[in-house]
C-alpha positions in Angstrom: 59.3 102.4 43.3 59.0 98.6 44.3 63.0 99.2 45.6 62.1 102.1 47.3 59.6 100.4 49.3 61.5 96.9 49.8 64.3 99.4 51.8 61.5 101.6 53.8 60.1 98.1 55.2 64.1 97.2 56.0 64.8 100.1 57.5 61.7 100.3 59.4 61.8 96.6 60.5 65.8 97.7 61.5 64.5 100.4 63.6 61.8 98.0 65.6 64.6 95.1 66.1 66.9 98.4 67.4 64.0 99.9 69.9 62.4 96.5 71.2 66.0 95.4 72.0 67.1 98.5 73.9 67.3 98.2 77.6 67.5 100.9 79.9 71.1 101.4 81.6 70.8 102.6 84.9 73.7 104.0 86.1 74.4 102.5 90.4 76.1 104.6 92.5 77.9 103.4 95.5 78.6 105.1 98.2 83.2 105.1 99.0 83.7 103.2 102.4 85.9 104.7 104.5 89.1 103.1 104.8 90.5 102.1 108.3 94.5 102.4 108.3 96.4 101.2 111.7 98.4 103.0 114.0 101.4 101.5 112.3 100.4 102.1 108.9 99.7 106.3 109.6 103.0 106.1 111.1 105.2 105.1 108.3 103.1 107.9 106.4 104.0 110.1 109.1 107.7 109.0 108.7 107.9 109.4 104.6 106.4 112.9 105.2 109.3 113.5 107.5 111.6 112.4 105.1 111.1 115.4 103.0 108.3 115.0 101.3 105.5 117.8 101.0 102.1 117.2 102.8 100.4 117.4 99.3 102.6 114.5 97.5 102.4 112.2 100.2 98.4 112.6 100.4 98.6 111.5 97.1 100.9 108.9 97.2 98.9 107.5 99.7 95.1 108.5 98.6 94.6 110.0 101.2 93.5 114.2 102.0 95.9 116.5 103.0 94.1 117.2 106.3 93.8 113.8 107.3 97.7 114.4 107.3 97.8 117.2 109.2 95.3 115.1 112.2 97.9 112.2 112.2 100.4 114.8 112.6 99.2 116.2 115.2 98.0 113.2 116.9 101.4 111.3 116.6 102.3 111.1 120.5 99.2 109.5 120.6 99.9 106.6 118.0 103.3 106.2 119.3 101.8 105.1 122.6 99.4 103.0 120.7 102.0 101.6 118.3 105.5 102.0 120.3 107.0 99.5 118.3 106.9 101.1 114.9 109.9 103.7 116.9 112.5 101.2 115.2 111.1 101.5 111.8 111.5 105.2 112.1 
């Protein structure tokens, strides 16, 4: 009976040291930042699309969401004014 209540003390002693350690975890959440890509940069996306590529892979080669694509797509006269140099790397 004396071992009995030797371990119950132990054990209870283990739980207190186990609760009066515990900290709460709170879990952050941060909100994505949007990413900024150049005129160059959505054009050499532009151009591995055109190589063959399906819009679906290249969005996720790049991380990026399929419509996003489809804007740049349809906005490339636009960034080959802003960016006429990138022509040669095409």
């Amino acid at each position: 009976m004396r071992e009995f209540i030797t371990v119950y003390f132990r054990v209870l002693q283990l739980i207190w040291l186990v609760h009066g350690n515990f900290q709460v975890c709170h879990a952050r959440v941060s909100q994505k930042k949007k990413r900024q890509w150049s005129a160059r940069e959505k054009l050499m996306i532009i151009a591995y699309y055109e190589q063959g590529h399906s819009k679906q892979s290249t969005a996720d080669k790049f991380e990026i969401e399929p419509i996003q694509l489809r804007e740049w797509l349809r906005n490339k006269d636009q960034l080959m004014k802003v960016a006429p140099y990138v022509q040669k790397l095409v």
